[in-house]
C-alpha positions in Angstrom: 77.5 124.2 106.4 79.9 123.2 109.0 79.7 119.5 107.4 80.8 120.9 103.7 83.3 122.5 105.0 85.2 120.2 106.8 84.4 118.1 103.8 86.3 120.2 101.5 89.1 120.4 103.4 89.1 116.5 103.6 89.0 116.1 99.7 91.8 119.2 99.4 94.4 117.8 101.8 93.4 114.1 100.2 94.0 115.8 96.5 97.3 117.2 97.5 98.5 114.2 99.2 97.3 111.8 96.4 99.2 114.2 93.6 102.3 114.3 95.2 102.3 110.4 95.9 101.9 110.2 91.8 104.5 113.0 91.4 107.1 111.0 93.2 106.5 108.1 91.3 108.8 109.9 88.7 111.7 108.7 90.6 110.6 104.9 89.3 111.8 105.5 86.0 115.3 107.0 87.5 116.1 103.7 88.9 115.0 103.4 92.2 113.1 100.5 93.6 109.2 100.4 94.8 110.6 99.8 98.6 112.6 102.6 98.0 110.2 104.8 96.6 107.9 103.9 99.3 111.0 104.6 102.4 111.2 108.1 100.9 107.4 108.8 100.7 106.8 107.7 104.5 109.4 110.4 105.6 107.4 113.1 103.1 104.5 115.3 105.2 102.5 116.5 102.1 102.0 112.4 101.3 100.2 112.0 105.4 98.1 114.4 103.8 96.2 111.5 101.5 95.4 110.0 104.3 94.8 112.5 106.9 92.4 113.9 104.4 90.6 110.2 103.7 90.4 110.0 107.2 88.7 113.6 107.7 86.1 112.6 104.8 84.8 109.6 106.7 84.5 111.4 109.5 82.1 114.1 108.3 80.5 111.4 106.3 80.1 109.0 108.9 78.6 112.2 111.3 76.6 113.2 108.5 72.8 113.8 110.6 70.6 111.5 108.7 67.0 112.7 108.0 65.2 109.8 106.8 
């Protein structure tokens, strides 16, 4: 239980992180550039969560007790 758990808080914080990282990408169309876009998105916390959030995933998955 304690696996699923952490699990699902992985894939949460990595589905909030990856939908604002595509919600920003509205700015493209308005004229800014891609190493633009991407300056503003490293100073944004809710786009760390993508990542913090992969990174929680492959941890459970990698400690994951295997019973074969």
């Amino acid at each position: 239980m304690f696996y699923i758990f952490w699990f699902l808080i992985g894939f949460g914080l990595t589905v909030t992180g990856g939908v604002t990282i595509i919600a920003y990408m509205n700015f493209l169309p308005a004229g800014i550039t891609w190493v633009e876009y991407f300056s503003f998105i490293s100073t944004r916390i809710e786009c760390y969560f993508f990542f913090i959030g992969i990174l929680i995933m492959l941890v459970v998955l990698y400690c994951y007790p295997n019973n074969s």
